[in-house]
DONUTI-850540 format. One record per residue: residue in three letters; x negated, y negated, z of N, C-alpha, C, O in turn. Coordinates in nm, 2 decimals, always signed. Example, Ala and Ser with C-alpha at 12.3 -4.5 7.8 and 13.67 -1.06 7.14 Angstrom:
<lumnus>
[lumnu ALA [-1.32 +0.57 +0.78] [-1.23 +0.45 +0.78] [-1.32 +0.33 +0.78] [-1.42 +0.33 +0.85]],
[lumnu SER [-1.28 +0.22 +0.71] [-1.37 +0.11 +0.71] [-1.29 +0.00 +0.79] [-1.34 -0.11 +0.80]],
</lumnus>
This chain:
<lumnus>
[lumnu UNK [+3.72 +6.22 +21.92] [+3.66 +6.15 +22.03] [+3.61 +6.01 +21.98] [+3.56 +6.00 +21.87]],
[lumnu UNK [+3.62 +5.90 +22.08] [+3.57 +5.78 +22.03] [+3.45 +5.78 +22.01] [+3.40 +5.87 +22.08]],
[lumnu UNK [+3.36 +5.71 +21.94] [+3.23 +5.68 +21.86] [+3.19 +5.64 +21.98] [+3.07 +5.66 +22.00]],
[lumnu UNK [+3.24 +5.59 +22.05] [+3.16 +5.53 +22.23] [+3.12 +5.63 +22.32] [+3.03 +5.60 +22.40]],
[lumnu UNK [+3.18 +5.78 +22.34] [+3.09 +5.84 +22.37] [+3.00 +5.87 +22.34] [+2.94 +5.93 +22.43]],
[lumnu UNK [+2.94 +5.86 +22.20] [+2.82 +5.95 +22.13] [+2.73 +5.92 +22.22] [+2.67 +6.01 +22.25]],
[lumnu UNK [+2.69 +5.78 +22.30] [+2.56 +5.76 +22.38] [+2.58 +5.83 +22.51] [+2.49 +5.84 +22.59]],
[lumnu UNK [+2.70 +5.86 +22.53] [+2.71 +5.93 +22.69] [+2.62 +6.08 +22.69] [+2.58 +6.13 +22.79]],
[lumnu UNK [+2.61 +6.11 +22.59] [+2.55 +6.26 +22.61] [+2.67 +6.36 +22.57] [+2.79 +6.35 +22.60]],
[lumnu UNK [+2.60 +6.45 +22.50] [+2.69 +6.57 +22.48] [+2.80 +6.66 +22.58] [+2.90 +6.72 +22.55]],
[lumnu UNK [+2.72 +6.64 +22.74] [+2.83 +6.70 +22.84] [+2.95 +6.58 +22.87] [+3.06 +6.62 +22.91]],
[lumnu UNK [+2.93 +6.48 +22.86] [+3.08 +6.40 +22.88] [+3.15 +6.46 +22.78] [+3.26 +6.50 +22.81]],
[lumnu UNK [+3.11 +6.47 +22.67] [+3.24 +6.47 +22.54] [+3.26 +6.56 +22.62] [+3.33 +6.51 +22.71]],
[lumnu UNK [+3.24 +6.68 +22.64] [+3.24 +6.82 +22.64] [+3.37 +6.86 +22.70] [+3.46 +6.93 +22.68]],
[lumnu UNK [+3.32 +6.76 +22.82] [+3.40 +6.78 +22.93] [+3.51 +6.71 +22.92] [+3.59 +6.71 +23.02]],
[lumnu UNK [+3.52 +6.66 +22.82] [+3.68 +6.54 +22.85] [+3.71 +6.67 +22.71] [+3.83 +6.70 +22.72]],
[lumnu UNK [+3.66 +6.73 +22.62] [+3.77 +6.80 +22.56] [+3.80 +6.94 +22.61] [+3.89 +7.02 +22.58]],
[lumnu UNK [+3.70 +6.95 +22.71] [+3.78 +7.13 +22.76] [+3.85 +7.12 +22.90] [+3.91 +7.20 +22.96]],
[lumnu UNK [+3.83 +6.95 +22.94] [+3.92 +6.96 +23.05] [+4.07 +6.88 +23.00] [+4.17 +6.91 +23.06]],
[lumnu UNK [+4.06 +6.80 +22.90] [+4.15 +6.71 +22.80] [+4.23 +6.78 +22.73] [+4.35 +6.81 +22.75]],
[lumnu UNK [+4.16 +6.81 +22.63] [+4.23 +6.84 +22.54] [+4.23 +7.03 +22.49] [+4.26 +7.06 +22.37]],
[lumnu UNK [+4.21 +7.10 +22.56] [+4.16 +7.25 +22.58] [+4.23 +7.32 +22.69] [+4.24 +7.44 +22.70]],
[lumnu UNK [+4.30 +7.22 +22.77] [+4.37 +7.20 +22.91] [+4.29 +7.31 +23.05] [+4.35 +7.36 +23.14]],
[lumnu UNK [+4.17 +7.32 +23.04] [+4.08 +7.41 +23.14] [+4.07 +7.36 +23.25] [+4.04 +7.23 +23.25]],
[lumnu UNK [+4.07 +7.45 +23.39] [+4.09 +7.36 +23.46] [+3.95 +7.35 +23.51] [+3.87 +7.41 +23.44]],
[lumnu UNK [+3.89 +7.27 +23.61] [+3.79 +7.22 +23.64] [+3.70 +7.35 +23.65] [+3.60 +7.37 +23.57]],
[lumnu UNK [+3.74 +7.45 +23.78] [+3.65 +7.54 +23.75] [+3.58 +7.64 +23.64] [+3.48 +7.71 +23.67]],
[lumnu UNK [+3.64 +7.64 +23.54] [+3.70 +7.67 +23.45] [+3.59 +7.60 +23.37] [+3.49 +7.66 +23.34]],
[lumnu UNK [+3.61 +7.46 +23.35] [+3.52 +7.39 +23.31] [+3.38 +7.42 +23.32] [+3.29 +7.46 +23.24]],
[lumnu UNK [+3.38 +7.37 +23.46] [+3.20 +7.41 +23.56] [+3.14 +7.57 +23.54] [+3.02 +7.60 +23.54]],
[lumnu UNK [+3.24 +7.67 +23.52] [+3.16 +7.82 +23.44] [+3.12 +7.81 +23.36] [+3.00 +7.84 +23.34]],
[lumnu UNK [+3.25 +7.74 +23.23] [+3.18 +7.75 +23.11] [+3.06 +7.64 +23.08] [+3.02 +7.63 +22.97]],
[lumnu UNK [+3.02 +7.59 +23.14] [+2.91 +7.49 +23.13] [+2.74 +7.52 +23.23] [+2.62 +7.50 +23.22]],
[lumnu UNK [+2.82 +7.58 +23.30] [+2.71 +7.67 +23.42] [+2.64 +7.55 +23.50] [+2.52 +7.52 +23.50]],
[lumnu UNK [+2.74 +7.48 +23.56] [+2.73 +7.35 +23.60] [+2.80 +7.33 +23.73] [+2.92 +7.32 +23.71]],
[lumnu UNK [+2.77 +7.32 +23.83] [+2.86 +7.30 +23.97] [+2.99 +7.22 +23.94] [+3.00 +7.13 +23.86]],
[lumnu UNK [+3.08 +7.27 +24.00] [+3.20 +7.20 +23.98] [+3.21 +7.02 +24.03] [+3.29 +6.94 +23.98]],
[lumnu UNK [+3.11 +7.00 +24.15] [+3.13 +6.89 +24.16] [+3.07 +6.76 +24.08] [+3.10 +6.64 +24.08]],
[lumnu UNK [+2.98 +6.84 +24.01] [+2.90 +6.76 +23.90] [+3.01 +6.73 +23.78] [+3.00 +6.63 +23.72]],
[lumnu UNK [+3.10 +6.85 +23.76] [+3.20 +6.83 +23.66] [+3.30 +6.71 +23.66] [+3.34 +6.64 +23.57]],
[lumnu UNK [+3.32 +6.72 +23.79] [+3.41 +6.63 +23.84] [+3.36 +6.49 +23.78] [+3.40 +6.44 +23.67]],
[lumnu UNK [+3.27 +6.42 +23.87] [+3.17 +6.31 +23.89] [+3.16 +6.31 +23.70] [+3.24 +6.23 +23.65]],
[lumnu UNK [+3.08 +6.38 +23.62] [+3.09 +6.33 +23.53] [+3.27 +6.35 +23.47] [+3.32 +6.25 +23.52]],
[lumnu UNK [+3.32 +6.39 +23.44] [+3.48 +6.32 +23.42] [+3.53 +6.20 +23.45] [+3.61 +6.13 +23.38]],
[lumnu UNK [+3.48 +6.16 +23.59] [+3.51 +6.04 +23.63] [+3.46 +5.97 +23.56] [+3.54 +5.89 +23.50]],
[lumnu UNK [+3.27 +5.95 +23.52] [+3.22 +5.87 +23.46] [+3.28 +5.87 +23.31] [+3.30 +5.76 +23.25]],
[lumnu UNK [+3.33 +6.00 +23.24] [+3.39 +5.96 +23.10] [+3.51 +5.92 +23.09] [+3.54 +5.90 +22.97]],
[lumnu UNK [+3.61 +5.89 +23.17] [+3.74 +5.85 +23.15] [+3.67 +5.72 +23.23] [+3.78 +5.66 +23.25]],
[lumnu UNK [+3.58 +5.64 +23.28] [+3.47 +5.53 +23.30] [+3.47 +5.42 +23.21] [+3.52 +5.31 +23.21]],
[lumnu UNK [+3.38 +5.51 +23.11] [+3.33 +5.49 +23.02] [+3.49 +5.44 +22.86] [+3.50 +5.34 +22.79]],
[lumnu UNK [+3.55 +5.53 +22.89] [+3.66 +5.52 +22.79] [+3.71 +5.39 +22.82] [+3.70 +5.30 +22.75]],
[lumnu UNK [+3.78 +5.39 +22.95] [+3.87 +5.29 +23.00] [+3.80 +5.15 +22.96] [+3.88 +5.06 +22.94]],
[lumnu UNK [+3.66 +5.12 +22.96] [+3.60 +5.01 +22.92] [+3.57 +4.99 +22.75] [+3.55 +4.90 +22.68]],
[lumnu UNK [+3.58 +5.11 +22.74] [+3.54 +5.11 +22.62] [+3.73 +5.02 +22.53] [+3.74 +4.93 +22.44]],
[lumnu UNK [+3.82 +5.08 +22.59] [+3.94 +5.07 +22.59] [+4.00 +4.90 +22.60] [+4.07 +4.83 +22.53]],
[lumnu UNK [+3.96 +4.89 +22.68] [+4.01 +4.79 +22.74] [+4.07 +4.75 +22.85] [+4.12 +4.64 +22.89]],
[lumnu UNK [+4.07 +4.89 +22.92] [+4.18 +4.89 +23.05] [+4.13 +4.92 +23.16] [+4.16 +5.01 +23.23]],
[lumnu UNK [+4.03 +4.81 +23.19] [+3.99 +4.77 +23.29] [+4.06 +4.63 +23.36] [+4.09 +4.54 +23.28]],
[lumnu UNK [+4.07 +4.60 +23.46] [+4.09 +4.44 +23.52] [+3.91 +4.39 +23.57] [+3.80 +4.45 +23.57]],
[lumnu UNK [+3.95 +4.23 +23.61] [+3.82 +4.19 +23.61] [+3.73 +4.26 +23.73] [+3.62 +4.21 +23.76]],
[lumnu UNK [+3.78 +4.36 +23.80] [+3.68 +4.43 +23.91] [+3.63 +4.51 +23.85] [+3.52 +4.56 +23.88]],
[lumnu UNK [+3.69 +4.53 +23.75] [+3.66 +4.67 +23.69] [+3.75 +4.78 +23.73] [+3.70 +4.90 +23.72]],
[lumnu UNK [+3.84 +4.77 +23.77] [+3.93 +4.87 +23.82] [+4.01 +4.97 +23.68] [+4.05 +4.89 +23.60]],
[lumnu UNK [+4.03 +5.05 +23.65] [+4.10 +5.08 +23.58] [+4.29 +5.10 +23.61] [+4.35 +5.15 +23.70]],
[lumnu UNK [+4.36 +5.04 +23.49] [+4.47 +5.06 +23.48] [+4.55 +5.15 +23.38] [+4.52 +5.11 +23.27]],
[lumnu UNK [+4.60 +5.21 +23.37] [+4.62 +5.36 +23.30] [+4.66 +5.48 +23.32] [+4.64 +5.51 +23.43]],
[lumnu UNK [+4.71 +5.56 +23.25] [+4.75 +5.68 +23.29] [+4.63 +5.77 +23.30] [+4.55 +5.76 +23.22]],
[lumnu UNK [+4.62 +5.85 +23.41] [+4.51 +5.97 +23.45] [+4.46 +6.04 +23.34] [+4.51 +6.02 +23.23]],
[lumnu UNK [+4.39 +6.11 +23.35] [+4.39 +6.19 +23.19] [+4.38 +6.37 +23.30] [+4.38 +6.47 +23.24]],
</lumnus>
């Protein structure tokens, strides 16, 4: 995981590797974490957010351009 998450908090990583790379699916996620699913959601958005800037693949709105994860 990039060194640019470390300030996001331990549940973004978390969540981008058991929904990423662990292939779980959301709810799945939100059990194992004992966390409402739509909170899971919302933070995923915010870490593939976070990545995409961190990345570079944002435009000047901020929009991201990229494959989904």
């Amino acid at each position: 995981m990039p060194m640019g998450t470390r300030g996001s908090g331990v549940n973004l990583r978390v969540i981008v590797i058991l929904y990423s790379f662990e292939d779980l699916p959301l709810k799945d996620v939100a059990q194992a974490l004992e966390t409402p699913e739509g909170t899971v959601k919302s933070r995923l958005s915010r870490a593939r957010a976070k990545l995409a800037q961190l990345l570079g693949n944002r435009d000047e709105r901020g929009h991201y351009h990229g494959e989904s994860v």
